[in-house]
BALOBA-1460 file (C-alpha; in Angstrom, 3 decimals):
// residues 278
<rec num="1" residu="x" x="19.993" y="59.194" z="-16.514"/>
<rec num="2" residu="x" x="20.368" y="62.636" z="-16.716"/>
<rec num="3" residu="x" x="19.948" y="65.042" z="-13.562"/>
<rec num="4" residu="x" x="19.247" y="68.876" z="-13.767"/>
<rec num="5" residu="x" x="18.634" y="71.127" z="-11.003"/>
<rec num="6" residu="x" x="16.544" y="74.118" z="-11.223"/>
<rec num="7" residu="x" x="15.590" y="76.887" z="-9.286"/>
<rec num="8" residu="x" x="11.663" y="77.590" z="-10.222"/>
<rec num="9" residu="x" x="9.741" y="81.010" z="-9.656"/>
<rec num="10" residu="x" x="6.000" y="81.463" z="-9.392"/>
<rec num="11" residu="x" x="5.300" y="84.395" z="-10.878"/>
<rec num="12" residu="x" x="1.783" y="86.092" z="-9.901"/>
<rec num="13" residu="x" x="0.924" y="88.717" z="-13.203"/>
<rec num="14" residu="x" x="-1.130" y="91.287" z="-13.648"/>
<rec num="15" residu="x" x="-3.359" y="90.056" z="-16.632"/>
<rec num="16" residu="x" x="-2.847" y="92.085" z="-19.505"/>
<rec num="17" residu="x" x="-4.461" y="92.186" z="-22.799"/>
<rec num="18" residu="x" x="-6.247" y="93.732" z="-25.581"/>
<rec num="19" residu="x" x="-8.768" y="95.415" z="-22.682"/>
<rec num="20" residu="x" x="-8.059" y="96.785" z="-19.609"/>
<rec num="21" residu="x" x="-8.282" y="94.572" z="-16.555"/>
<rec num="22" residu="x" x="-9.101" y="95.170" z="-13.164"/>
<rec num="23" residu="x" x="-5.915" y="95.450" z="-10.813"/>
<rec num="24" residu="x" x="-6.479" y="92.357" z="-8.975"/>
<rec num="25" residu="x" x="-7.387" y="89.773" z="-11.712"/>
<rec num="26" residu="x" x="-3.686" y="88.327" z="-11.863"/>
<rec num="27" residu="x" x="-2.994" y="85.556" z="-13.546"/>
<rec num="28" residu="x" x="-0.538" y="83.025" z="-12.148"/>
<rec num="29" residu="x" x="1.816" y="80.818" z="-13.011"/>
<rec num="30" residu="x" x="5.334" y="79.073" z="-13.264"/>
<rec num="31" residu="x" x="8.128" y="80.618" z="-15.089"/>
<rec num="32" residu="x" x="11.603" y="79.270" z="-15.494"/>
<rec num="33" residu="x" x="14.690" y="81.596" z="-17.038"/>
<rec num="34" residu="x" x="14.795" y="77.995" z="-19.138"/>
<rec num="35" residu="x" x="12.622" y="75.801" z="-20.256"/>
<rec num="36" residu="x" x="14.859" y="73.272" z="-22.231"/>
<rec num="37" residu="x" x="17.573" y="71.552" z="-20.939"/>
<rec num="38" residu="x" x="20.294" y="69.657" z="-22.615"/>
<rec num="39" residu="x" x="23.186" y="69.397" z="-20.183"/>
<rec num="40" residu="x" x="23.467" y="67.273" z="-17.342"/>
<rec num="41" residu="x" x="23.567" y="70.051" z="-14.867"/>
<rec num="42" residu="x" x="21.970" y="73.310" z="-14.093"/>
<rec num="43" residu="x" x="21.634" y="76.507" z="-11.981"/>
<rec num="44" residu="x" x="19.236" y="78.705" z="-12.255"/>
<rec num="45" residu="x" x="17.957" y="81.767" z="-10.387"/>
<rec num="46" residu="x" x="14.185" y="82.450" z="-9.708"/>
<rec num="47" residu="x" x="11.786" y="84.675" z="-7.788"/>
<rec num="48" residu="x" x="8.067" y="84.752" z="-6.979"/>
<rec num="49" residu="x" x="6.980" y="87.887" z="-8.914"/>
<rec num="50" residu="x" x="3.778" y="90.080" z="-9.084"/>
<rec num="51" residu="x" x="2.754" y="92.428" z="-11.382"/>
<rec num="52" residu="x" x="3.693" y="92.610" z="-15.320"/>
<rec num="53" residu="x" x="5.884" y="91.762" z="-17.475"/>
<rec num="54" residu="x" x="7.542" y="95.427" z="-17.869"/>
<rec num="55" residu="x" x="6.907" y="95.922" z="-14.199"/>
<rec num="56" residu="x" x="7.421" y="93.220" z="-11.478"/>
<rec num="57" residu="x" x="7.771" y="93.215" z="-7.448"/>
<rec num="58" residu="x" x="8.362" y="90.406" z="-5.236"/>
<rec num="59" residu="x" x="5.730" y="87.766" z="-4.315"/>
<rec num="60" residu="x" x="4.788" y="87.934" z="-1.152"/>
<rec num="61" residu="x" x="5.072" y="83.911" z="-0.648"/>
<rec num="62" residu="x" x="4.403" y="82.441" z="2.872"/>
<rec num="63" residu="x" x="3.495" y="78.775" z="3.963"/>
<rec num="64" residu="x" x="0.341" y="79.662" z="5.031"/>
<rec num="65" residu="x" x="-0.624" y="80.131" z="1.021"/>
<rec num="66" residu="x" x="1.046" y="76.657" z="0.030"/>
<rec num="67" residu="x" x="-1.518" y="73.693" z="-0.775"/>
<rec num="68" residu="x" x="0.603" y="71.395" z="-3.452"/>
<rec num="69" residu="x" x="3.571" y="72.112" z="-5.134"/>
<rec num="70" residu="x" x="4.775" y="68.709" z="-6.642"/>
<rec num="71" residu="x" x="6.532" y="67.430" z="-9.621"/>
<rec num="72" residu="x" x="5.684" y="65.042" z="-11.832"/>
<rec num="73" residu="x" x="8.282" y="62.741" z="-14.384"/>
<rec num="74" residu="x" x="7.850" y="61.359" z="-17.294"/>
<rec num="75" residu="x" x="7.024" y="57.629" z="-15.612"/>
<rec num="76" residu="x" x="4.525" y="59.596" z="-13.536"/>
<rec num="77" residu="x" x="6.747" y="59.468" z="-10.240"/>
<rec num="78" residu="x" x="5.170" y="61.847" z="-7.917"/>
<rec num="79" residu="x" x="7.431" y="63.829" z="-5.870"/>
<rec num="80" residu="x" x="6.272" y="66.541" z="-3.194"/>
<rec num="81" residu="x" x="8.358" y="69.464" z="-3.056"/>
<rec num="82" residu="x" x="7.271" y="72.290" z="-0.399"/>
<rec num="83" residu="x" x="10.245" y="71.511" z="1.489"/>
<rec num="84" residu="x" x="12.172" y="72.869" z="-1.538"/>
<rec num="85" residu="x" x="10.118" y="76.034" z="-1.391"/>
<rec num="86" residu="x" x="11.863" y="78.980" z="-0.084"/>
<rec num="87" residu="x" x="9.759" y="81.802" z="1.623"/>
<rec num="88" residu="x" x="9.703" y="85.852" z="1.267"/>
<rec num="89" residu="x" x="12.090" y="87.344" z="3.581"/>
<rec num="90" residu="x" x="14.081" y="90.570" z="4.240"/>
<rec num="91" residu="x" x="15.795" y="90.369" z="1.348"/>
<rec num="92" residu="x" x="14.230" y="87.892" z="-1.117"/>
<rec num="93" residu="x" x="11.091" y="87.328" z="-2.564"/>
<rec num="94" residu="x" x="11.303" y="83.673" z="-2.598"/>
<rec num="95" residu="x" x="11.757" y="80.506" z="-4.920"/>
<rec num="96" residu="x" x="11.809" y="77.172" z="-5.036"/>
<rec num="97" residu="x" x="15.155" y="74.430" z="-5.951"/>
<rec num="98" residu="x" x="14.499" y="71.498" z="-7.513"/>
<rec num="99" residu="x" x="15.682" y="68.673" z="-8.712"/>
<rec num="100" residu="x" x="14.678" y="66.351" z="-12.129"/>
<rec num="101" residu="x" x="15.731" y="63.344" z="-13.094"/>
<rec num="102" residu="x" x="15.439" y="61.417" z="-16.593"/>
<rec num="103" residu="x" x="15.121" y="62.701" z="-20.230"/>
<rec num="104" residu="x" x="11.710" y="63.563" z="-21.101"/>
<rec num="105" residu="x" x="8.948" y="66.741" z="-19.755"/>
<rec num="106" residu="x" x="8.871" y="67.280" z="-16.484"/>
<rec num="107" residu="x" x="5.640" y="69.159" z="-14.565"/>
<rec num="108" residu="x" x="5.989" y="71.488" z="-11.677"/>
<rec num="109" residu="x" x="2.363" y="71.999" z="-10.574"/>
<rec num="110" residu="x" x="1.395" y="74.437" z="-7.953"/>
<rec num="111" residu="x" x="-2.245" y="75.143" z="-5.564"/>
<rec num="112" residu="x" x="-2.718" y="78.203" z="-3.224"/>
<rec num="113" residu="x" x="-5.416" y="78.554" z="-0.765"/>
<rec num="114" residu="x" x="-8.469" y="80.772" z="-0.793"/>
<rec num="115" residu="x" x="-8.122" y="84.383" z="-0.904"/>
<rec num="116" residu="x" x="-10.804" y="87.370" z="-0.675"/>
<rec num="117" residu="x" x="-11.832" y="89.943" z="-3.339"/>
<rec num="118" residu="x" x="-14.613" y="92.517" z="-2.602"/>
<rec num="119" residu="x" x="-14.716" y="94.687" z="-5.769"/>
<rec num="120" residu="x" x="-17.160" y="97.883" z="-7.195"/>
<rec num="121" residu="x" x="-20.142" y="96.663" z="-9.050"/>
<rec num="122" residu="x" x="-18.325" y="98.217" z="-12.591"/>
<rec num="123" residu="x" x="-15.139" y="96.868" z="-11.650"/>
<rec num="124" residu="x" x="-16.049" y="93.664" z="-11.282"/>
<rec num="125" residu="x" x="-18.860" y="93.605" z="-13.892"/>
<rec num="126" residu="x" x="-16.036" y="94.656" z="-16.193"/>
<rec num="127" residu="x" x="-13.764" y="91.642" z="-15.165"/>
<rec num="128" residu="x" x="-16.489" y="89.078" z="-15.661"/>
<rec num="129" residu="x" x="-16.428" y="90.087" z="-19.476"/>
<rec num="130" residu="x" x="-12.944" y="90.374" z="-19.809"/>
<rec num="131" residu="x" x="-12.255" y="86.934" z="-18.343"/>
<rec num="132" residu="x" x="-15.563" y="85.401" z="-19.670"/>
<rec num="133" residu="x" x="-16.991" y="84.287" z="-16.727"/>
<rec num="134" residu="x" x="-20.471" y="83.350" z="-17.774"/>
<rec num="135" residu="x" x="-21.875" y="81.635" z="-14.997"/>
<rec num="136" residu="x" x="-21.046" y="84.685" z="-13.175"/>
<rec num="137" residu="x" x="-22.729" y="86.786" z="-15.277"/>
<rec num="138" residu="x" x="-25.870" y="85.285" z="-15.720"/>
<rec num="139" residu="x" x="-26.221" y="85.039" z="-11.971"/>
<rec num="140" residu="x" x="-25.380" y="88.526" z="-11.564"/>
<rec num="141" residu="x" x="-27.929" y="89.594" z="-14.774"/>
<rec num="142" residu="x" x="-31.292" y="90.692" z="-12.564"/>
<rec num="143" residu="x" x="-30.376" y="94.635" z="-12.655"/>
<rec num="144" residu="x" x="-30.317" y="94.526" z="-8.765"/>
<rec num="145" residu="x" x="-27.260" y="91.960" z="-8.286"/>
<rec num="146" residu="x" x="-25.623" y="93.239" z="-10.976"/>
<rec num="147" residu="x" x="-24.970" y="97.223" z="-9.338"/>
<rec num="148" residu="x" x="-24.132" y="95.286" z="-6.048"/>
<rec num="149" residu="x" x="-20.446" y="94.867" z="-4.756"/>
<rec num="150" residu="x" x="-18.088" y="91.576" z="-6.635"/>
<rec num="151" residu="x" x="-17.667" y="89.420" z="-3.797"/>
<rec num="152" residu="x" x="-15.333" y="86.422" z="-4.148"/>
<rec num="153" residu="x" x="-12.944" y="83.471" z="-3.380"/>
<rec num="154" residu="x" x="-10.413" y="82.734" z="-4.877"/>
<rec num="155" residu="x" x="-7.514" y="80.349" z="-5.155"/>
<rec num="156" residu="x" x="-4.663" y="79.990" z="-8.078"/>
<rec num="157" residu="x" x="-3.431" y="76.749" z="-10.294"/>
<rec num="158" residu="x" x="-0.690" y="76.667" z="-12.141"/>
<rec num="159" residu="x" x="1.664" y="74.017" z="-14.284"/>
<rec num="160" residu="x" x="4.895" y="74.436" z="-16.184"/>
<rec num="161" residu="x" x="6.586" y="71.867" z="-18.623"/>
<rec num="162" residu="x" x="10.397" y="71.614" z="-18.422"/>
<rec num="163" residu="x" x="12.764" y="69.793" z="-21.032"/>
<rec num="164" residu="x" x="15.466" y="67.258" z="-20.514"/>
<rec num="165" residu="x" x="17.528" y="65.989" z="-23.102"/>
<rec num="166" residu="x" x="15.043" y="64.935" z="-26.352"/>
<rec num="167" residu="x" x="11.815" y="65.453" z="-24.055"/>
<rec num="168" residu="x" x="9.632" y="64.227" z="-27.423"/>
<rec num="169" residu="x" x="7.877" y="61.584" z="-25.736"/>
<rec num="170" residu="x" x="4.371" y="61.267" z="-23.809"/>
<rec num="171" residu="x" x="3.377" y="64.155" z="-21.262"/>
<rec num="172" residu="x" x="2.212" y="63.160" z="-17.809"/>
<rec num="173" residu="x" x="-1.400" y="63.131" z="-17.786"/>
<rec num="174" residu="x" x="-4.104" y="65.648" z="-16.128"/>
<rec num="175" residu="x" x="-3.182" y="66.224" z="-12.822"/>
<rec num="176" residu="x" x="-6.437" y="66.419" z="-11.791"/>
<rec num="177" residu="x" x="-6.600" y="69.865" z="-10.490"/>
<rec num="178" residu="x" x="-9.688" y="71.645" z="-9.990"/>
<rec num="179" residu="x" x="-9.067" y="73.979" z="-13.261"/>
<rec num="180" residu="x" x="-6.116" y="72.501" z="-15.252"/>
<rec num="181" residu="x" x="-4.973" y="73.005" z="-18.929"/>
<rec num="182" residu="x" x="-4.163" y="69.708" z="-20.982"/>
<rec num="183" residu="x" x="-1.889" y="70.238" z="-23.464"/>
<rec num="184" residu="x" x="-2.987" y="67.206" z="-25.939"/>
<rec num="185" residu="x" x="0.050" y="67.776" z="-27.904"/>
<rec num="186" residu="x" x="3.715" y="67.906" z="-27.017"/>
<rec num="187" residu="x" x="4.744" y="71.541" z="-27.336"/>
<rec num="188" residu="x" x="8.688" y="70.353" z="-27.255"/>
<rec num="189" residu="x" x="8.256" y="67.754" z="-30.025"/>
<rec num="190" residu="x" x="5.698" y="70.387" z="-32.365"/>
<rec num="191" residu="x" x="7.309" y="71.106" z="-35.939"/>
<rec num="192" residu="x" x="7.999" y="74.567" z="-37.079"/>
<rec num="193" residu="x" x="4.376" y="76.589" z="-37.609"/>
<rec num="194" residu="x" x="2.236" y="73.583" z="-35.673"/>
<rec num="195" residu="x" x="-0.155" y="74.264" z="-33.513"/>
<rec num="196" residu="x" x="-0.789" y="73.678" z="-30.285"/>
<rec num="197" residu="x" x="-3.738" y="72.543" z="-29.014"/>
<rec num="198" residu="x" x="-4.963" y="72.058" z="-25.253"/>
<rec num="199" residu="x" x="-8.080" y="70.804" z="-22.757"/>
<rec num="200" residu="x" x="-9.292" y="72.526" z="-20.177"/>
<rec num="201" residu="x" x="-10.587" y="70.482" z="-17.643"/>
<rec num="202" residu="x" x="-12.704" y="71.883" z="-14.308"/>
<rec num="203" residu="x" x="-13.624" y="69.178" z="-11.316"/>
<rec num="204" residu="x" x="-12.530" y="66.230" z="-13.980"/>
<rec num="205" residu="x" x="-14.747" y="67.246" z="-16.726"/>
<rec num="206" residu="x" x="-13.597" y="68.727" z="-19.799"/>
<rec num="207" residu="x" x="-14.755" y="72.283" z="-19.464"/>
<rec num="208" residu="x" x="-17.000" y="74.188" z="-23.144"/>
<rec num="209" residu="x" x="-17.014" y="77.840" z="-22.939"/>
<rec num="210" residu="x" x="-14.016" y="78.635" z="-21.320"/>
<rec num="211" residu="x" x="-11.631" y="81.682" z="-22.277"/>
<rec num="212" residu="x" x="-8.590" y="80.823" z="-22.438"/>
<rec num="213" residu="x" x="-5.570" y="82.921" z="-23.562"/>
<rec num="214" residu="x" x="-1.901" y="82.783" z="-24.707"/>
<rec num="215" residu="x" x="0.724" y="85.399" z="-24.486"/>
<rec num="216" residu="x" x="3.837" y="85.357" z="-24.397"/>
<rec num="217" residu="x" x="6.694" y="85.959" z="-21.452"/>
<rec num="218" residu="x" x="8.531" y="88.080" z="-23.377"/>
<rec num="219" residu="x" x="7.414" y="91.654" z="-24.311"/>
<rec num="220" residu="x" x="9.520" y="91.438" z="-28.016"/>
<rec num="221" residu="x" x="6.771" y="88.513" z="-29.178"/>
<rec num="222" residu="x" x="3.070" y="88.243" z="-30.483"/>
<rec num="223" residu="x" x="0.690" y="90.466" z="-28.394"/>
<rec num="224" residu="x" x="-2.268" y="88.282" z="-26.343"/>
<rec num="225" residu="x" x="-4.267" y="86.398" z="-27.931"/>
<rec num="226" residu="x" x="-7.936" y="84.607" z="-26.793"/>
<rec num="227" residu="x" x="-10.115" y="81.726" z="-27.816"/>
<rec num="228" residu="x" x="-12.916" y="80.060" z="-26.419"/>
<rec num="229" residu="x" x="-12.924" y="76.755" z="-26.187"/>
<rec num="230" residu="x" x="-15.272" y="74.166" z="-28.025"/>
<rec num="231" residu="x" x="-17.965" y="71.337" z="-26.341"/>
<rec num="232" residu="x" x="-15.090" y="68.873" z="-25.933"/>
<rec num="233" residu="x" x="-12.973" y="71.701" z="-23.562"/>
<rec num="234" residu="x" x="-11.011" y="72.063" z="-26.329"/>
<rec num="235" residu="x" x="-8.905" y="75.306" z="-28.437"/>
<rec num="236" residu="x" x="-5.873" y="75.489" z="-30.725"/>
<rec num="237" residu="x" x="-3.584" y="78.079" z="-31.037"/>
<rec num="238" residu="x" x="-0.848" y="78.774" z="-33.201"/>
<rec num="239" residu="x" x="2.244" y="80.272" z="-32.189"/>
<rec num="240" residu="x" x="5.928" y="80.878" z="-32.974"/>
<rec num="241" residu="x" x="8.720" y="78.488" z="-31.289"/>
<rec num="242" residu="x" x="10.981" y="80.360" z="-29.213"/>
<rec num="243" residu="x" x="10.821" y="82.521" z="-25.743"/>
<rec num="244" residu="x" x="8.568" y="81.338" z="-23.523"/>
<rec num="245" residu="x" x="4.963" y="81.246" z="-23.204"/>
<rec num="246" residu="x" x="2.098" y="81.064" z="-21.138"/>
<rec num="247" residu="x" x="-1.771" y="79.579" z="-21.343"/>
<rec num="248" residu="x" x="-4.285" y="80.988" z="-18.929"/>
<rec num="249" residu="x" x="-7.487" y="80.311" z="-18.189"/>
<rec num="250" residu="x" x="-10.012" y="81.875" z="-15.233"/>
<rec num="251" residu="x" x="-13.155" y="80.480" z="-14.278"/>
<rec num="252" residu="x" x="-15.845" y="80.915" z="-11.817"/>
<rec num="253" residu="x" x="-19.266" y="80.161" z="-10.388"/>
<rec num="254" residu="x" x="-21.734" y="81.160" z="-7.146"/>
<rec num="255" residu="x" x="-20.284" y="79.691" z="-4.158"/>
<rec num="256" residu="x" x="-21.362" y="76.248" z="-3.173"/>
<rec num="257" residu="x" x="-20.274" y="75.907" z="0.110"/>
<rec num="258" residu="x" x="-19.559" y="79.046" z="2.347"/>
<rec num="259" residu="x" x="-15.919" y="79.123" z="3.617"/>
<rec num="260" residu="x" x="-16.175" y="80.314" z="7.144"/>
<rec num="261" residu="x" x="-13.676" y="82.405" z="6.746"/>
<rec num="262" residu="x" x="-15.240" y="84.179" z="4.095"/>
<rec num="263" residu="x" x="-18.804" y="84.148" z="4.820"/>
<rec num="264" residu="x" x="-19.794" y="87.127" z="2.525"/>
<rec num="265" residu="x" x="-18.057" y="85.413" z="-0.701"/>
<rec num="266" residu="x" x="-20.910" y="84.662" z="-3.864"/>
<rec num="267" residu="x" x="-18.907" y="83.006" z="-5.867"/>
<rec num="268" residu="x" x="-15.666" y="81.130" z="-6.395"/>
<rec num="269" residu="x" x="-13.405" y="81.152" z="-8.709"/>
<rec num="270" residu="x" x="-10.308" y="79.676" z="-9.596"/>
<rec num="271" residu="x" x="-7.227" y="80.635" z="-12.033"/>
<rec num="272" residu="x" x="-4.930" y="78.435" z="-13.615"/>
<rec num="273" residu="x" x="-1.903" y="78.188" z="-16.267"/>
<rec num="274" residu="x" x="0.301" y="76.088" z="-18.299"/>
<rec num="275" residu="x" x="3.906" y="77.355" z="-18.798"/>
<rec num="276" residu="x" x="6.522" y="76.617" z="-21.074"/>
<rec num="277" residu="x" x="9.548" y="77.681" z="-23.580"/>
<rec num="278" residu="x" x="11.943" y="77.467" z="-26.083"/>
């Protein structure tokens, strides 16, 4: 049995793509400085990072924004790891060491807690089309609620698929997080020029109209690129093998069940991602 340590970051990213943005609709996710390991051993630094890929800061990460962070091995063997998580200090921005065991794909899944946004009417208007947040939209389409303020929860998903040894067999399955992306093939055992192609799943159900985009962690590679996906929760997307890359997907809808904390929030949405790299 092989053993590998590695040091994981979660990386918090300013979205980026064809359109502009608005400054607060980050992405998040995972991101390794390796993705495939051969060798019995590794060391790795990592930080929690926010911003873009040309320009990143530290993550401010405190235990107070920790819900799950957990592994998952190829037999399914569940292991917590907050205790491995290491917080934002004076002079780091934080991490997280950990330790896999067995040749296969490993997930690293993590869940924050609810944050606020309170946004202009254009900015946020703007962000619902970028992201294609239809529920959103149509609730906001009476000309009234749609020049009124973007008020929000929100709380961030994210998953990352690590190598050891061959790593060609089975995936774990859904983790059954409240937005997750299901990759329904193997990206490590994918010939040359196959595609990839995912689920997305929201509250267990396979989720139809959801944008989802892939772009890759390295500014040298394909610019970002965006498909809906189909009434199965289902997309495809091509891509070249090498660097690393990452799937995101945002999605929202008017708030349920008022947090108290946040009792002038409409709606609630969530982010999510699926890492990985060659």
């Amino acid at each position: 049995m092989q053993r590998s340590r590695v040091i994981a970051a979660l990386v918090a990213f300013g979205a980026g793509s064809l359109l502009p943005a608005p400054a607060f609709a980050h992405d998040f996710w995972i991101d390794l400085d390796r993705w495939t390991i051969a060798s019995s051993t590794l060391d790795a630094d990592a930080r929690f990072l926010v911003g873009h890929v040309v320009d990143q800061n530290d993550w401010p990460l405190t235990a107070n924004r920790v819900v799950m962070f957990k592994s998952v091995a190829p037999d399914g063997a569940v292991a917590d790891q907050r205790a491995r998580l290491s917080f934002m200090d004076a002079s780091r921005g934080g991490g997280a060491a950990l330790d896999f065991a067995g040749d296969g794909v490993h997930v690293i899944a993590f869940e924050s807690n609810y944050a606020a946004s309170d946004l202009p009417a254009d900015e946020f208007n703007a962000y619902l089309v970028e992201e294609g947040l239809a529920a959103v939209a149509r609730a906001r389409a009476p000309a009234a609620k749609r020049e009124a303020r973007g008020r929000e929860i929100y709380s961030r998903r994210a998953k990352a698929l690590v190598k050891l040894g061959e790593g060609r067999g089975a995936l774990p399955p859904a983790l059954g997080l409240t937005l997750e992306i299901v990759p329904l093939d193997n990206p490590y055992a994918l010939a040359a020029g196959d595609p990839l192609r995912v689920r997305v799943d929201y509250k267990g159900r396979p989720l139809a109209g959801a944008s989802v985009s892939l772009q890759s962690l390295s500014v040298s590679l394909l610019p970002k690129a965006r498909q809906m996906t189909d009434a199965n929760g289902v997309t495809v997307f091509p891509f070249p093998q090498k660097g690393g890359w990452k799937l995101n997907v945002v999605w929202s809808e008017p708030v349920v069940e008022r947090q108290p904390e946040f009792p002038e929030a409409e709606f609630e949405t969530v982010f999510s991602s699926l890492t990985f790299g060659y």
